[in-house]
N, CA, C and O atoms as CSV, one atom per row, in Angstrom:
chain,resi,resn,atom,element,x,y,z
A,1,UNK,N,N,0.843,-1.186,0.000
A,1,UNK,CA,C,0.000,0.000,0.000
A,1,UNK,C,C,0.886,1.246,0.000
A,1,UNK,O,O,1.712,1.389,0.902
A,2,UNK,N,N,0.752,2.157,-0.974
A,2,UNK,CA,C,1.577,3.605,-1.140
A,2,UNK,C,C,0.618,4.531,-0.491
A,2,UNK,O,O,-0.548,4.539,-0.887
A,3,UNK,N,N,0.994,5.298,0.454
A,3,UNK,CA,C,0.485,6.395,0.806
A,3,UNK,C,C,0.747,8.097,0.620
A,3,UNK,O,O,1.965,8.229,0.496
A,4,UNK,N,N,0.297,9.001,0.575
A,4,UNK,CA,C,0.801,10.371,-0.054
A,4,UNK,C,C,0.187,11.394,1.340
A,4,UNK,O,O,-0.973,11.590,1.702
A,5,UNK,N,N,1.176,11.786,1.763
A,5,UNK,CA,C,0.732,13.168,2.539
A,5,UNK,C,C,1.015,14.357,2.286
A,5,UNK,O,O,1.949,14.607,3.048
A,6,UNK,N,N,0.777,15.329,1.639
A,6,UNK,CA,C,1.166,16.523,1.303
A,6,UNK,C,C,0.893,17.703,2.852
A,6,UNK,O,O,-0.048,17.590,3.637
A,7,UNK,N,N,1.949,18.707,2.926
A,7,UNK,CA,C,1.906,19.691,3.950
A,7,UNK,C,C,2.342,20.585,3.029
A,7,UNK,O,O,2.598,20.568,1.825
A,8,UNK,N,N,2.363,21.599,4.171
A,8,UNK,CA,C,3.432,22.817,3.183
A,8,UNK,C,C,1.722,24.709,2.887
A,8,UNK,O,O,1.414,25.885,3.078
A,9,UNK,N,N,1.443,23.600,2.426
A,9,UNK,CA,C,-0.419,24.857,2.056
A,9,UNK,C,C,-0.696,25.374,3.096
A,9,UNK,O,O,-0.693,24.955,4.253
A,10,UNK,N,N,-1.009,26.573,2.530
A,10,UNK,CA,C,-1.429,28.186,3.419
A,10,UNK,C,C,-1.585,29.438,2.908
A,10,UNK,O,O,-1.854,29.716,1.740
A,11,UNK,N,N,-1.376,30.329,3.995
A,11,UNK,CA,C,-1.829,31.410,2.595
A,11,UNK,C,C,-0.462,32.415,2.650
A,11,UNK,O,O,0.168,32.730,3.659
A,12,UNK,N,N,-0.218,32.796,1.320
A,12,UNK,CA,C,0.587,33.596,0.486
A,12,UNK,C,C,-0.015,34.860,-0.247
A,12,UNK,O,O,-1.000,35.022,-0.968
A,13,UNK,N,N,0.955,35.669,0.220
A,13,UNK,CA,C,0.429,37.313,-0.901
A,13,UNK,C,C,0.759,36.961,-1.832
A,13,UNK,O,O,1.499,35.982,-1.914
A,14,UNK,N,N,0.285,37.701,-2.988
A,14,UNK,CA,C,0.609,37.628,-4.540
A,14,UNK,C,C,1.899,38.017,-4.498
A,14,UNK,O,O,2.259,38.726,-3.558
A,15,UNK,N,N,2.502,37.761,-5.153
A,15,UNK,CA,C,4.035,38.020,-5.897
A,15,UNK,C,C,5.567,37.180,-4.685
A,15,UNK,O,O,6.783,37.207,-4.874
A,16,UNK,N,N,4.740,36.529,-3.504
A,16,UNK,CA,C,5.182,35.980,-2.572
A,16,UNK,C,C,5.729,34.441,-3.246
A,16,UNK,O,O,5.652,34.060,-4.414
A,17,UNK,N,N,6.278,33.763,-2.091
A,17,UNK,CA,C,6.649,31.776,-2.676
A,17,UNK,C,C,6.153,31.278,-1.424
A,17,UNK,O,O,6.113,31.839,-0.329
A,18,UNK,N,N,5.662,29.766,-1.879
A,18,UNK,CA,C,5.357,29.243,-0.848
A,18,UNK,C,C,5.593,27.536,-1.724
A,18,UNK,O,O,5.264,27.155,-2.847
A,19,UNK,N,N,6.189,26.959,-0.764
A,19,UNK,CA,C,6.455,25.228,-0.822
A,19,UNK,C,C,5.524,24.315,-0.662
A,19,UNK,O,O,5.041,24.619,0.428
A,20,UNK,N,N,4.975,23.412,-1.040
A,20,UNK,CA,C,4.067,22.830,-0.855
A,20,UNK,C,C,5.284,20.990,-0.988
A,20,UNK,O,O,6.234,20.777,-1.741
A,21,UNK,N,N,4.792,20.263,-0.157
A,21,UNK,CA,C,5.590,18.938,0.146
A,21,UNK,C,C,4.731,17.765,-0.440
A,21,UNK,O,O,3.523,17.919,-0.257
A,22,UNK,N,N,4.996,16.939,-0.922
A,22,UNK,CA,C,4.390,15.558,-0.656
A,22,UNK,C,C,4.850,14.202,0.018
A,22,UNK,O,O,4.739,13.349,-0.863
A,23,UNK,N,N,5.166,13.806,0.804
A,23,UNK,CA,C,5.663,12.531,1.437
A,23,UNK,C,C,5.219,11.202,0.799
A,23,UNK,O,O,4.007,11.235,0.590
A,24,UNK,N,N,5.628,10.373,0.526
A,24,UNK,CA,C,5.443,8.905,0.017
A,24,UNK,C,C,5.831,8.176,0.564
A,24,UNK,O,O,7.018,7.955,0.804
A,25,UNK,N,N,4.678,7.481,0.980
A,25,UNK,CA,C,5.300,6.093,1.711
A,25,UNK,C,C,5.252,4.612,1.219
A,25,UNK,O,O,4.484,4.473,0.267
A,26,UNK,N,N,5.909,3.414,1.648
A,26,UNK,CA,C,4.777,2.238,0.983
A,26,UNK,C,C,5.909,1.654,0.358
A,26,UNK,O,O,6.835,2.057,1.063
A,27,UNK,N,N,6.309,1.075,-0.377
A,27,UNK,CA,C,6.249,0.070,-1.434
A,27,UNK,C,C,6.183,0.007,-3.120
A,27,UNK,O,O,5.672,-0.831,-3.863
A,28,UNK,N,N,6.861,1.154,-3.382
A,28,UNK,CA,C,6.896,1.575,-4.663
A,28,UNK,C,C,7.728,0.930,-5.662
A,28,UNK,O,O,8.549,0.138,-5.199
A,29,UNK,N,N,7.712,1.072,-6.857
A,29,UNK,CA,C,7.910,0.683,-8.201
A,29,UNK,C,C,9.446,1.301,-7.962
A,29,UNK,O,O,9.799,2.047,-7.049
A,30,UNK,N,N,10.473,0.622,-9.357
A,30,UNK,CA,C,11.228,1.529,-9.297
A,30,UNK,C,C,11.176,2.374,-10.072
A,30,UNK,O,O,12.137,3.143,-10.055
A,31,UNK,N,N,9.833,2.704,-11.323
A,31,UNK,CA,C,9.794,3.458,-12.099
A,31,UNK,C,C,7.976,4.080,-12.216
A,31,UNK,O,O,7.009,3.467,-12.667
A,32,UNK,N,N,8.025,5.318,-11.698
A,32,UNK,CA,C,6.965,5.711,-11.412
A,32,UNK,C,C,7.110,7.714,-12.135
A,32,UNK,O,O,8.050,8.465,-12.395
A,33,UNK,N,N,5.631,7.812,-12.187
A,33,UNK,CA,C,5.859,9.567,-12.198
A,33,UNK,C,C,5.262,10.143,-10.977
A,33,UNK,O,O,4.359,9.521,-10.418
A,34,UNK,N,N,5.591,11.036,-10.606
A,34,UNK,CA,C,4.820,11.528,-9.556
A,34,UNK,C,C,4.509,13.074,-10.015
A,34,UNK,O,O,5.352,13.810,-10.529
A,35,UNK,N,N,3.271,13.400,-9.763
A,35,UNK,CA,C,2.984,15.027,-10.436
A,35,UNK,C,C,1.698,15.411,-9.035
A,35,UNK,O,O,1.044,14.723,-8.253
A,36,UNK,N,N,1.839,16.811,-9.303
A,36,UNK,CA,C,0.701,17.274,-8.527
A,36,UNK,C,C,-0.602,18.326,-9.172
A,36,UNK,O,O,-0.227,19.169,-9.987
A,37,UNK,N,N,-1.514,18.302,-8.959
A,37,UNK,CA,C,-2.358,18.530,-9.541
A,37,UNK,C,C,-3.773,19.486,-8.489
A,37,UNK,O,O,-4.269,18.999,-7.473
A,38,UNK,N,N,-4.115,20.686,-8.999
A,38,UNK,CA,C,-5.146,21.707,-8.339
A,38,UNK,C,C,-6.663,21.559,-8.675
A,38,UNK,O,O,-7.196,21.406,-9.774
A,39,UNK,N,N,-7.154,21.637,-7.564
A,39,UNK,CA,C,-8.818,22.138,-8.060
A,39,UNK,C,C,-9.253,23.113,-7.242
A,39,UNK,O,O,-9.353,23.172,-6.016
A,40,UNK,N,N,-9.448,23.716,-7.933
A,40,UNK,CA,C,-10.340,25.638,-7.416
A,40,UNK,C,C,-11.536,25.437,-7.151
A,40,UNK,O,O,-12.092,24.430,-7.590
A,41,UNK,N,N,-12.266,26.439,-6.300
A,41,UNK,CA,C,-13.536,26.046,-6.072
A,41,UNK,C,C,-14.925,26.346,-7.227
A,41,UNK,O,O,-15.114,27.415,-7.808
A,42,UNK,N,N,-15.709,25.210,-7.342
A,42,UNK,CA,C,-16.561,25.123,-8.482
A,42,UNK,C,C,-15.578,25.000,-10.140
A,42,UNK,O,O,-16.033,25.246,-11.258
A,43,UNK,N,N,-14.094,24.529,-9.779
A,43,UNK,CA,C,-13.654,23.842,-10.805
A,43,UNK,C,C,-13.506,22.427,-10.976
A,43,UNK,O,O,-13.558,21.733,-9.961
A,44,UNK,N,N,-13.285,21.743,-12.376
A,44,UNK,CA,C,-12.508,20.692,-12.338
A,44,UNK,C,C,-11.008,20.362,-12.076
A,44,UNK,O,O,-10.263,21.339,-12.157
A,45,UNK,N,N,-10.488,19.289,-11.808
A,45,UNK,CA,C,-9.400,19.188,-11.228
A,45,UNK,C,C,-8.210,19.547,-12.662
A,45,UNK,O,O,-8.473,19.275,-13.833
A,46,UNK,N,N,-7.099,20.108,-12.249
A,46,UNK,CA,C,-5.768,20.218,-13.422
A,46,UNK,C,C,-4.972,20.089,-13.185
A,46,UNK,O,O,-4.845,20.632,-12.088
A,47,UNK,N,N,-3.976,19.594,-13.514
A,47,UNK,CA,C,-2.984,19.309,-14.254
A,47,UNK,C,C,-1.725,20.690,-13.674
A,47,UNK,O,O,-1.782,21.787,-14.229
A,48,UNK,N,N,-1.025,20.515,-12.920
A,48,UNK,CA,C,0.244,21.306,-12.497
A,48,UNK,C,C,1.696,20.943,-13.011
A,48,UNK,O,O,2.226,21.485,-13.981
A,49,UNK,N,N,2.221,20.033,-12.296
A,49,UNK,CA,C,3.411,19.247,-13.306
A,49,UNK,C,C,3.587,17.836,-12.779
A,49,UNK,O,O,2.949,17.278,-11.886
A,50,UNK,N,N,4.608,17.367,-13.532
A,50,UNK,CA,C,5.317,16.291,-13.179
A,50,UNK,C,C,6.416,16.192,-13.565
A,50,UNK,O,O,7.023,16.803,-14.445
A,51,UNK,N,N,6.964,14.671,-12.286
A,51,UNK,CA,C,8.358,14.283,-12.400
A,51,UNK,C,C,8.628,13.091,-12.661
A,51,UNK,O,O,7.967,12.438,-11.854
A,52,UNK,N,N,9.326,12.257,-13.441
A,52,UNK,CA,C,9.267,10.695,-13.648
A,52,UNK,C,C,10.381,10.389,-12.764
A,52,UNK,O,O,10.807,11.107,-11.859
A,53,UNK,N,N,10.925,8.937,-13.222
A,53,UNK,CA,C,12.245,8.463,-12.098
A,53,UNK,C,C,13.218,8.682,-13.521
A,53,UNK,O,O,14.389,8.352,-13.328
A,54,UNK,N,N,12.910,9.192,-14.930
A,54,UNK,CA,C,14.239,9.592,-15.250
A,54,UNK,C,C,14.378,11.033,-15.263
A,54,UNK,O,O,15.291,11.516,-15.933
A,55,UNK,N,N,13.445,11.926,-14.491
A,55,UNK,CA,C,13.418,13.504,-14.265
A,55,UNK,C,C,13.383,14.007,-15.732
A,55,UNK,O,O,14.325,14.557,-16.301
A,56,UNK,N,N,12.196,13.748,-16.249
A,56,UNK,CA,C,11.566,14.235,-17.393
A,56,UNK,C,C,10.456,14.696,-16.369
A,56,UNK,O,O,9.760,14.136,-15.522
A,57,UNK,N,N,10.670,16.372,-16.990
A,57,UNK,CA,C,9.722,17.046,-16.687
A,57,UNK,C,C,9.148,17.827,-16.421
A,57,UNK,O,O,9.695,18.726,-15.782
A,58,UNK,N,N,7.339,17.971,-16.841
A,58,UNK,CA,C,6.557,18.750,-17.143
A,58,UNK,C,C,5.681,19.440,-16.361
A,58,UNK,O,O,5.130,19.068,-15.325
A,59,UNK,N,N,5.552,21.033,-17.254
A,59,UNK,CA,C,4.536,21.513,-16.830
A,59,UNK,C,C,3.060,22.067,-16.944
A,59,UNK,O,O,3.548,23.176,-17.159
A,60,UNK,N,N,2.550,22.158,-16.963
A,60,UNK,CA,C,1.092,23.288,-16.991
A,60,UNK,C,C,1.613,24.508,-17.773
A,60,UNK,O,O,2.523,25.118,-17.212
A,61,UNK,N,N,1.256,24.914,-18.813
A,61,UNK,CA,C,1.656,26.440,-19.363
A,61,UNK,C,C,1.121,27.430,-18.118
A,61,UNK,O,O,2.102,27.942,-17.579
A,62,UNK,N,N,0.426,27.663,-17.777
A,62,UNK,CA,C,0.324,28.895,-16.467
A,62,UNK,C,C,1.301,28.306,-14.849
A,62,UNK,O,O,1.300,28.882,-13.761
A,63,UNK,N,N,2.084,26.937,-15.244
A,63,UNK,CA,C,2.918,27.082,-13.893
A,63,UNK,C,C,4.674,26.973,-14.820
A,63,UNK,O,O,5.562,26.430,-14.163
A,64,UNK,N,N,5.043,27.478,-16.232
A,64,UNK,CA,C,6.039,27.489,-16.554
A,64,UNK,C,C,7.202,29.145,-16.137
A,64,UNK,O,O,6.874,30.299,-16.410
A,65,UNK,N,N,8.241,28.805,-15.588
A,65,UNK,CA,C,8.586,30.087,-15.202
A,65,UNK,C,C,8.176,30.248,-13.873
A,65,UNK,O,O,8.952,30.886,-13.161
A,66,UNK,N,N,7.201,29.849,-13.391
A,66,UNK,CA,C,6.753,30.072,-11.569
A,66,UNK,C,C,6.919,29.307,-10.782
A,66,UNK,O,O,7.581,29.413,-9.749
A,67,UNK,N,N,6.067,28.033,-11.354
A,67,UNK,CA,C,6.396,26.731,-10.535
A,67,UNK,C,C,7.865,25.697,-11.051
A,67,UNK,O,O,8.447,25.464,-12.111
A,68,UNK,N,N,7.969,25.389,-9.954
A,68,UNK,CA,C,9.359,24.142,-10.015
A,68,UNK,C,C,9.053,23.097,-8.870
A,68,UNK,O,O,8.880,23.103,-7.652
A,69,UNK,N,N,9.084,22.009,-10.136
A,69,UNK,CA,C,9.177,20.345,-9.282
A,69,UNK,C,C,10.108,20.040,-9.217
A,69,UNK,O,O,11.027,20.177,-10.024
A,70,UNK,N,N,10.067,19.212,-7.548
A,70,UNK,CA,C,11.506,18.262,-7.278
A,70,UNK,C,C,11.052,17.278,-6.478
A,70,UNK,O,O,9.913,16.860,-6.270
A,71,UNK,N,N,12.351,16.898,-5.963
A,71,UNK,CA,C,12.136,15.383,-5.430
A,71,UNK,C,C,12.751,15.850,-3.971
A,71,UNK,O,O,13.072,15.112,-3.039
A,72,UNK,N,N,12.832,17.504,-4.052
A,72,UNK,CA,C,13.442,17.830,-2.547
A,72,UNK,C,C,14.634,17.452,-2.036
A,72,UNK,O,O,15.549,17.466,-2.860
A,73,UNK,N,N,14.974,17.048,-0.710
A,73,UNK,CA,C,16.194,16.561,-0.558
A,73,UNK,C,C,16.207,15.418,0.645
A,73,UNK,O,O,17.195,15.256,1.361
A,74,UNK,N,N,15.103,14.719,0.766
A,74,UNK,CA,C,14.609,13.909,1.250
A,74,UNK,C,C,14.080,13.122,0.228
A,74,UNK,O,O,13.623,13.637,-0.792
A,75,UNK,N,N,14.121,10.854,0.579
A,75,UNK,CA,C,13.647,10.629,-0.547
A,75,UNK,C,C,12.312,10.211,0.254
A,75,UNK,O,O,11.867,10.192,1.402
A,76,UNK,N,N,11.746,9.702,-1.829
A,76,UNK,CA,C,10.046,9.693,-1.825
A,76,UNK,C,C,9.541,10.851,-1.061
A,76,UNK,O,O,8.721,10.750,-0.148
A,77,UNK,N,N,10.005,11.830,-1.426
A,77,UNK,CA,C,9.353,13.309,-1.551
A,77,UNK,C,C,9.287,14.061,-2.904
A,77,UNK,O,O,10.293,14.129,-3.609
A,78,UNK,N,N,8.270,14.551,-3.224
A,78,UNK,CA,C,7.968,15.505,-4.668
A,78,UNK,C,C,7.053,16.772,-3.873
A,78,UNK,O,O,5.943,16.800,-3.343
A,79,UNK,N,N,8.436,18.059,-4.152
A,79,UNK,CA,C,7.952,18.971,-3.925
A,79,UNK,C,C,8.038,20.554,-5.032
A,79,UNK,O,O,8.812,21.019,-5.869
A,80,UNK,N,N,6.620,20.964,-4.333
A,80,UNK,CA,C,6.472,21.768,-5.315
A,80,UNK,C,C,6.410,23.165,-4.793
A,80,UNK,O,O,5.761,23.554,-3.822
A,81,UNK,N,N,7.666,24.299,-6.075
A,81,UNK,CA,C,7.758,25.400,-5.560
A,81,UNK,C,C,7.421,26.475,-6.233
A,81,UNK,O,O,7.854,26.719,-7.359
A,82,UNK,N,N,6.551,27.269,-5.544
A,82,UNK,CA,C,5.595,28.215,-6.241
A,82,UNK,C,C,6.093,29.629,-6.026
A,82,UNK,O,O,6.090,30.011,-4.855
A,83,UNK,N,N,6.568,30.569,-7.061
A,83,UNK,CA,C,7.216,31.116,-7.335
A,83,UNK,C,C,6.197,32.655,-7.872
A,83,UNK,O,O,5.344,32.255,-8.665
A,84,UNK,N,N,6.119,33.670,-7.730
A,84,UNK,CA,C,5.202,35.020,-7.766
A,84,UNK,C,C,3.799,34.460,-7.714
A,84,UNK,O,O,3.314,34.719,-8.815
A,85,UNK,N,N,2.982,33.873,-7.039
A,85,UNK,CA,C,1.788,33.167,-7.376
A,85,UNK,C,C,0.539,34.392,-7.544
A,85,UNK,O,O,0.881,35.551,-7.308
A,86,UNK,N,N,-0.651,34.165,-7.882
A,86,UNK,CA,C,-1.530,35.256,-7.909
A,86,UNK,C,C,-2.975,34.436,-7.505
A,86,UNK,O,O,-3.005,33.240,-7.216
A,87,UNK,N,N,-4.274,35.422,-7.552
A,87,UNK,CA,C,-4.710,34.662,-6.794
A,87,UNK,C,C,-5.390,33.451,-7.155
A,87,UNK,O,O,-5.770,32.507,-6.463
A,88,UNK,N,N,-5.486,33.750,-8.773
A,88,UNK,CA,C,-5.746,32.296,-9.274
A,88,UNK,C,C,-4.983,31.036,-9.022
A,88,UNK,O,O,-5.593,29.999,-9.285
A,89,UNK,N,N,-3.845,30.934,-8.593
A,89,UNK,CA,C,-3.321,29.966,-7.586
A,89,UNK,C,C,-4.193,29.413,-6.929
A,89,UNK,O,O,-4.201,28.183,-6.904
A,90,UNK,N,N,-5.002,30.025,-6.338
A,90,UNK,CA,C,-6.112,29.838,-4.776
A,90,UNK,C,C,-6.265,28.529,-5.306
A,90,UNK,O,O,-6.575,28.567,-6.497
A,91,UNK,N,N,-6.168,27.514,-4.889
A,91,UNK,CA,C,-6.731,25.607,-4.766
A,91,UNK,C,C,-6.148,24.743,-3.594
A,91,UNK,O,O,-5.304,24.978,-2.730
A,92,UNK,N,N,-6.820,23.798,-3.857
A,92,UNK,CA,C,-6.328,22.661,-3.170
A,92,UNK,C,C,-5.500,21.897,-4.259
A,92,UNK,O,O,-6.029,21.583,-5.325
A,93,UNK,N,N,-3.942,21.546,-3.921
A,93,UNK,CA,C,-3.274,21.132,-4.180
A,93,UNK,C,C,-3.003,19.775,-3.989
A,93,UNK,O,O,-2.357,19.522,-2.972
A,94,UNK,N,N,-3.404,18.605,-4.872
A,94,UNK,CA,C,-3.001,17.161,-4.621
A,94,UNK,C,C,-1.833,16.747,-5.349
A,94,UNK,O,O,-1.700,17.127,-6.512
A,95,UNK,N,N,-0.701,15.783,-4.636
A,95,UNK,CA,C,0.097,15.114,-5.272
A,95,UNK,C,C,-0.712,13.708,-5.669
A,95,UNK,O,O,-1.778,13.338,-5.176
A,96,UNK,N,N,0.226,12.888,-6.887
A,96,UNK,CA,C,-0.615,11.691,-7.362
A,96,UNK,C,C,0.950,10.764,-7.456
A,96,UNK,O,O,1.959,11.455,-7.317
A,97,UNK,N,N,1.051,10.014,-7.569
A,97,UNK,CA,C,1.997,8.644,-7.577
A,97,UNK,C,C,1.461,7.727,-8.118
A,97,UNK,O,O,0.661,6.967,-7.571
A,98,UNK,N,N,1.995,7.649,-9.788
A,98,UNK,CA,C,1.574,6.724,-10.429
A,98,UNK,C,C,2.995,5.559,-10.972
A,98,UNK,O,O,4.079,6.008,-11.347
A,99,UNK,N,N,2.677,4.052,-10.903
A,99,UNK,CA,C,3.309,3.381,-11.403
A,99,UNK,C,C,2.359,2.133,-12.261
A,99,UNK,O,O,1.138,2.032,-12.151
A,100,UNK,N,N,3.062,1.411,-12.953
A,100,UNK,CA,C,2.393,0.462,-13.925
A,100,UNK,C,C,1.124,-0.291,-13.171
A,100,UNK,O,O,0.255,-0.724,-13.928
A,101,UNK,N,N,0.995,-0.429,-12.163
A,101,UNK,CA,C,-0.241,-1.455,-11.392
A,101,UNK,C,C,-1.617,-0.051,-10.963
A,101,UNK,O,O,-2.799,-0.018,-11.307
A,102,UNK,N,N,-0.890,0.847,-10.193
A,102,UNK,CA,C,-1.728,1.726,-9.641
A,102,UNK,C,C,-1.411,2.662,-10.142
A,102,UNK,O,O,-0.592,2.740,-11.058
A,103,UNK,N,N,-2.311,4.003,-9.368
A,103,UNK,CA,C,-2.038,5.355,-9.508
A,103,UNK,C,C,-2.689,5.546,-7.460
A,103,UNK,O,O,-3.515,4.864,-6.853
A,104,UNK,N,N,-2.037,6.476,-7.090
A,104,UNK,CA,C,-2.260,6.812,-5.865
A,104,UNK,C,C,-1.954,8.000,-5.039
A,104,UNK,O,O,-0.780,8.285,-4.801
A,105,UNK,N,N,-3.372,9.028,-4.386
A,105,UNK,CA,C,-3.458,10.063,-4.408
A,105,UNK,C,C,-3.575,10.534,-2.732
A,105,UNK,O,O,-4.157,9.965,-1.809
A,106,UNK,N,N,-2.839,11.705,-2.745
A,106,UNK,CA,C,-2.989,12.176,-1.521
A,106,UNK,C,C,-4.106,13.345,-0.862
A,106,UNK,O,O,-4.414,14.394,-1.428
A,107,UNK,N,N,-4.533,12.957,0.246
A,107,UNK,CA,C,-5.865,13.949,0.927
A,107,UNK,C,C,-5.831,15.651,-0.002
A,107,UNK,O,O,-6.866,16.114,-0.480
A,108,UNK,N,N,-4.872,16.164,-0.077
A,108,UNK,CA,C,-4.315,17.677,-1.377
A,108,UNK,C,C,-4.183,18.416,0.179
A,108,UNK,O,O,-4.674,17.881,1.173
A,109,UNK,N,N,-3.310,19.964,0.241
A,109,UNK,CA,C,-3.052,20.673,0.758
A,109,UNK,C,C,-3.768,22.302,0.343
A,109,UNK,O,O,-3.578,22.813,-0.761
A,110,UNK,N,N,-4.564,22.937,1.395
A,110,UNK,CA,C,-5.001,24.229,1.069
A,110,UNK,C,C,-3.626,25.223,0.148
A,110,UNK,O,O,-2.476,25.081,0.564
A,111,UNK,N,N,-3.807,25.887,-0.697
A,111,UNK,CA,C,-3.010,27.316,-0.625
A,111,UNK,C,C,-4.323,28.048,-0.960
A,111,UNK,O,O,-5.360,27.778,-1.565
A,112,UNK,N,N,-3.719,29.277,-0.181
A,112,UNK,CA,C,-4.468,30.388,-0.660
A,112,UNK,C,C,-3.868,31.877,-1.018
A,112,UNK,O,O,-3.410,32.469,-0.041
A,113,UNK,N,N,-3.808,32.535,-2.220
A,113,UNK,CA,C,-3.384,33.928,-2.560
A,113,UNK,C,C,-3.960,34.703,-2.490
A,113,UNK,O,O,-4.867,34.880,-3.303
A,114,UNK,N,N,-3.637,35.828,-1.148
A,114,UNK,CA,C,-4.144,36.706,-0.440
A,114,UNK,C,C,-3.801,37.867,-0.206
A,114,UNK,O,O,-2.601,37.795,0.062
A,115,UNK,N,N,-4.127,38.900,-0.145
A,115,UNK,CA,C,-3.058,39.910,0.388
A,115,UNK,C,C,-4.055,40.647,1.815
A,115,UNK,O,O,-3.561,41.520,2.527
């Protein structure tokens, strides 16, 4: 069983950074992607970026230049760093961990862009 906890979400002024974490636990593949992904309120869920295990990787055209994925400096961590955000940022932030059998998602972390 893989588990995902993301921390890190809160609130940020516009043009501010704020980190958002994901933790992985479990029993993983040795070849997986891990990406994280937003839903705003009264939206559908999207697409932010991802990272594979050969660090190919992508982003969202509105998180290129702002946001940056990593794997942190702790392992089975994918973290994500948000860079002048505005307030369309405002979501809940989920990481996902996908490998060939499953895909597996974490509870998501508040941010909010505020001033």
């Amino acid at each position: 069983q893989v588990t995902l906890e993301e921390s890190g979400g809160g609130l940020v002024q516009p043009g501010g950074s704020l980190r958002v974490l994901c933790t992985v636990s479990g029993n993983v593949d040795s070849t997986y992607v891990r990406a994280w992904y937003r839903q705003a309120p009264g939206k559908q869920r999207e697409f932010v970026a991802s990272i594979s295990t050969g660090n190919s990787i992508t982003y969202a055209n509105f998180g290129k230049g702002r946001f940056t994925i990593s794997r942190g400096n702790v392992k089975n961590r994918v973290d994500l760093q948000m860079t002048n955000p505005n307030p369309d940022d405002t979501a809940v932030y989920s990481c996902r961990h996908s490998e060939s059998r499953a895909q597996y998602w974490g509870q998501g972390t508040q941010v909010t862009v505020s001033s």
